[in-house]
C-alpha positions in Angstrom: 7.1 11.7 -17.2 6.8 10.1 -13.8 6.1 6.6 -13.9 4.6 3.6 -10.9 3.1 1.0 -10.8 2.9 -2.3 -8.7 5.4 -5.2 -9.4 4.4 -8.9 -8.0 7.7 -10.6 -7.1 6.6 -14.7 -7.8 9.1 -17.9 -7.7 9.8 -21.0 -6.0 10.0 -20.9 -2.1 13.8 -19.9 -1.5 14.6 -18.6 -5.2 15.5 -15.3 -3.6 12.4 -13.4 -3.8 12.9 -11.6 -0.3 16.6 -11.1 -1.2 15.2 -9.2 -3.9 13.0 -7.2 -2.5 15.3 -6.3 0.3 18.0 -5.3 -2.4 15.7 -3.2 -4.3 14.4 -1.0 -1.4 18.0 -1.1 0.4 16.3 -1.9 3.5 15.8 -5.1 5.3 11.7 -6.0 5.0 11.3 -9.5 4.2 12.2 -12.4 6.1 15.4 -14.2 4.7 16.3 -17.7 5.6 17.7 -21.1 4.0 14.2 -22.4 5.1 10.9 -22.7 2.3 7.8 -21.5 3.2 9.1 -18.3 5.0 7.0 -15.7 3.4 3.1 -16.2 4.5 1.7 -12.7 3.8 2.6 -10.4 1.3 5.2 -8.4 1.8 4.9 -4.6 -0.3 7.8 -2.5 -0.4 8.2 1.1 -2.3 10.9 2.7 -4.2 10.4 6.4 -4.6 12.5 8.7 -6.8 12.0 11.5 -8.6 11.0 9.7 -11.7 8.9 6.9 -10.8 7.1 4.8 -7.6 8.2 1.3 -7.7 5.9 -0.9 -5.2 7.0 -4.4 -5.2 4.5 -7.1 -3.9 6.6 -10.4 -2.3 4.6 -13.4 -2.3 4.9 -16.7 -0.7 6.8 -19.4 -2.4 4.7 -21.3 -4.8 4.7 -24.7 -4.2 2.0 -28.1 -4.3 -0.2 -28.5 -1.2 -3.6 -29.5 -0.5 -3.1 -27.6 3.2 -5.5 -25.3 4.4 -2.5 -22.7 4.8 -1.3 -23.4 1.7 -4.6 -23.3 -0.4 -4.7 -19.8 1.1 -1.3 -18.5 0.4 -2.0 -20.2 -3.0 -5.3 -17.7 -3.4 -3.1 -14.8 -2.4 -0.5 -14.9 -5.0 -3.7 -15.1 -7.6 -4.7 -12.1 -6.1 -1.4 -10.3 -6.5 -0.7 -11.4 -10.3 -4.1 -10.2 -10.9 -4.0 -6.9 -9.8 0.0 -6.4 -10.3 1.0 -4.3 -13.3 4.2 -6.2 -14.3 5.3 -9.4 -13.0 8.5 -10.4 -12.2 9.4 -13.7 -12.1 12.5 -15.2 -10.2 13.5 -19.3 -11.0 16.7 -20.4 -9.9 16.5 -23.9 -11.2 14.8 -26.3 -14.3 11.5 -27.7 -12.9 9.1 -25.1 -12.8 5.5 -26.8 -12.8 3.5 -24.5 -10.8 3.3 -22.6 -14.3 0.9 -24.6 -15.3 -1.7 -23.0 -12.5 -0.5 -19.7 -13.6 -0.1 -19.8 -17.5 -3.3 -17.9 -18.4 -2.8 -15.4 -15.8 1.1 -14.7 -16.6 0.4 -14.5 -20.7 -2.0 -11.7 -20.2 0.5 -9.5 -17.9 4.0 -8.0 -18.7 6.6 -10.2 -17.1 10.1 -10.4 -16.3 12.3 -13.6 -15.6 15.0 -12.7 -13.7 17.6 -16.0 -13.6 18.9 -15.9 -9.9 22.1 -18.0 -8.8 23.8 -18.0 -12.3 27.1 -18.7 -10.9 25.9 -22.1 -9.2 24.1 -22.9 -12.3 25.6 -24.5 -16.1 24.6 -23.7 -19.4 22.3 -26.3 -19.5 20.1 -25.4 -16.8 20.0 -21.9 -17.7 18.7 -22.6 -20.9 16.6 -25.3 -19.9 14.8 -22.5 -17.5 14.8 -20.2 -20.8 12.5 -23.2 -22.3 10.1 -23.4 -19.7 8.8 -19.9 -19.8 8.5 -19.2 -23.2 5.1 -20.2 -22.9 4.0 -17.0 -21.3 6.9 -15.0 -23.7 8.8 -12.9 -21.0 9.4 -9.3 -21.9 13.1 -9.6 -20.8 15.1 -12.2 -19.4 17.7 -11.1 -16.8 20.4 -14.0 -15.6 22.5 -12.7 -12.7 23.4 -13.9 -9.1 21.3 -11.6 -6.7 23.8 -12.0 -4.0 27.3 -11.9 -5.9 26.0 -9.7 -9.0 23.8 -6.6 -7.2 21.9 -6.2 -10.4 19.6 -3.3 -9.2 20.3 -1.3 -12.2 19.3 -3.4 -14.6 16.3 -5.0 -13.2 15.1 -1.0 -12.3 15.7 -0.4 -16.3 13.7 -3.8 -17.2 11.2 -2.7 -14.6 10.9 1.3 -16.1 10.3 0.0 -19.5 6.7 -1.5 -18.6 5.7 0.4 -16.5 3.3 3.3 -18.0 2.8 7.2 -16.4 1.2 6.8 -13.5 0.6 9.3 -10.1 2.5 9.0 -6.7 0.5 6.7 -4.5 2.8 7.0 -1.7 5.0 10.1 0.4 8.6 10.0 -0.1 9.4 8.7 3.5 7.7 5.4 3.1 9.4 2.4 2.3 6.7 -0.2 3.1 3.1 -0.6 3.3 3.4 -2.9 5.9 2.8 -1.7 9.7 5.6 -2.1 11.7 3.5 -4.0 14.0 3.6 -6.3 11.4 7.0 -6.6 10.3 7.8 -6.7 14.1 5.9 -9.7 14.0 7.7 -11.0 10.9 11.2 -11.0 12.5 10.1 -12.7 15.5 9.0 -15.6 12.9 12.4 -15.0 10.9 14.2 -15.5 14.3 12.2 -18.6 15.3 12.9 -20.4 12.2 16.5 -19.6 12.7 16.7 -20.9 15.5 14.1 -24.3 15.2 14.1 -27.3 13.7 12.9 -27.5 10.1 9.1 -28.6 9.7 8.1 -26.7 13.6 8.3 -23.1 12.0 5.3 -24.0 10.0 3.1 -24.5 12.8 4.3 -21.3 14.1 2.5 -18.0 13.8 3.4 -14.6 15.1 0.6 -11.9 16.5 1.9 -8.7 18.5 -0.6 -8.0 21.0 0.6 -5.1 22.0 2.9 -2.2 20.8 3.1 1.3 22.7 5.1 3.7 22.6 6.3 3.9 26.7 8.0 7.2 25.8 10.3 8.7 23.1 13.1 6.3 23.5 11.3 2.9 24.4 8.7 0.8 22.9 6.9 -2.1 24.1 5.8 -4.6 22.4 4.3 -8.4 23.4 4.1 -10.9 21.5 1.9 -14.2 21.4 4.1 -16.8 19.5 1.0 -19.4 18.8 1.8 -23.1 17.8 -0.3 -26.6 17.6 1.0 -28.8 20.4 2.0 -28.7 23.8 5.5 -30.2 22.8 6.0 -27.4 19.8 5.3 -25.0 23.1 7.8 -27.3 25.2 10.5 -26.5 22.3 10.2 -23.1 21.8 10.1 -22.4 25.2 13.3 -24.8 26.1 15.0 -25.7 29.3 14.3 -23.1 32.2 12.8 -20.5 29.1 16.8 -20.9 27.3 15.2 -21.0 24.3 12.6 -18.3 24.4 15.5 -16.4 25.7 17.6 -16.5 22.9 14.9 -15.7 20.5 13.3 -12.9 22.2 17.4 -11.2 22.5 17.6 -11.7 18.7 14.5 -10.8 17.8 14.8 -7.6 20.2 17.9 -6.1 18.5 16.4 -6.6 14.9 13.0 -4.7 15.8 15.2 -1.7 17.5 17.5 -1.7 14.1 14.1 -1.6 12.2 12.4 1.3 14.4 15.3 3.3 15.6 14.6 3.1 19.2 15.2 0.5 22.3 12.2 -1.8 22.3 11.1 -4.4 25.8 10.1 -7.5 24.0 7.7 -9.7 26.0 7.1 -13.2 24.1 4.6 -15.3 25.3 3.9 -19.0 23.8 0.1 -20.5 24.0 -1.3 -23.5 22.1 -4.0 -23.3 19.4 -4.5 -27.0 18.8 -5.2 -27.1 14.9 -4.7 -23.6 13.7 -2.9 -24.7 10.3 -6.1 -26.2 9.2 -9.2 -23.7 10.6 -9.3 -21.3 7.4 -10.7 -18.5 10.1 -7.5 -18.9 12.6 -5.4 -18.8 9.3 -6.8 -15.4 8.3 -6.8 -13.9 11.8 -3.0 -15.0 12.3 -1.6 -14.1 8.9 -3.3 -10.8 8.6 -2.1 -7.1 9.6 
């Protein structure tokens, strides 16, 4: 019997949900920093076998906002749990309120509360997490360290057991939904909040303008790296373009490991005074 369905990945920001997802598809996919608020879109990856389709949906971190980009992201992950055939929680700490916007929504789906960063965490707060979602009765409980434990094979087996027969939506070869315009456009972000200070990468968005093939060994691709200010632009840009340098050589060699092939990166940086709040601007940057 093959077996797929679609798995929404939902936490915290930073409780390892794009660790996870990168670990499960054993490629790199979703942006991974020490920073919240990384993932704006959601990110879908597949795992093919000869058994089942895996596609797993990463969301943004759930957190308390009453911005317009939040209130968004906010709709998104509804979206996702909604149409998501299991859902797979991941908590690495006691504290969990955003439940409470979620509760009815979790209770009716299949879930799974994976227990990341065990090894940092007592007995206490492990079972103190335990606590907290019993209100929407998890199927299984997995605690583990993502990043010292590489539990793939037991969350695959958690993951197998609710998911039902179901057809092959995708070819063999694909890995991610996601254009690779778009997860160029992802690790131009990842490397801008690497490399800036920590509240400018949310006035930051990403769209590739361009992206041609030149010929069979290069692609081009330019980017427009939009922000809210004239001093965000002064920043990014840095002293005699030292910044914008160093981000577009990062960037560059992370797109080329992604694609298999040399890539020209041109990076340009314009103002868009007040994007983070105009709902249409939101949905034209943060789409596909």
């Amino acid at each position: 019997m093959f077996k797929s369905g679609y798995i929404a990945l939902i936490g915290k920001p930073n409780v390892g949900k794009s660790t996870f997802l990168n670990l499960m598809i054993g490629e790199k996919l979703s942006i991974v920093t020490n920073k919240p608020q990384t993932t704006r879109t959601p990110i879908k990856g597949i795992l093919t076998t000869d058994n089942y389709q895996i596609i797993f949906i990463d969301t943004p971190g759930i957190h308390e906002s009453q911005k317009k980009l939040n209130q968004i992201m906010l709709s998104s992950i509804k979206s996702t749990i909604e149409d998501a055939d299991v859902c797979f929680i991941i908590a690495d700490s006691p504290g969990n309120d955003y439940l409470k916007n979620f509760e009815d929504l979790l209770s009716k789906k299949n879930t799974i509360l994976l227990i990341n960063k065990a090894d940092k965490l007592t007995k206490e707060q492990i079972d103190s997490i335990r606590a907290e979602f019993m209100i929407i009765d998890p199927k299984k409980i997995i605690v583990t360290s993502l990043i010292m434990d590489n539990p793939k094979e037991e969350i695959l087996n958690a993951i197998l057991e609710e998911l039902k027969e179901g057809p092959k939506y995708y070819t063999e070869d694909e890995i991610s939904i996601n254009s690779l315009r778009f997860l160029a456009s992802e690790f131009i972000r990842e490397t801008l909040i690497e490399n800036l200070s920590e509240e400018l990468p949310y006035y930051i968005a990403v769209v590739i303008d361009e992206f041609k093939e030149r010929n069979e060994n290069l692609t081009y691709i330019k980017a427009i790296i939009y922000t809210e200010k004239d001093s965000q632009k002064a920043i990014i840009i840095g002293q005699n373009g030292s910044m914008l340098k160093k981000i577009g050589s990062s960037a560059r060699k992370k797109i080329e490991y992604l694609i298999d092939k040399k890539v020209y990166l041109e990076l340009w940086v314009k103002v868009k005074k007040g994007w983070t709040k105009n709902e249409k601007l939101i949905k034209e940057f943060l789409s596909e």
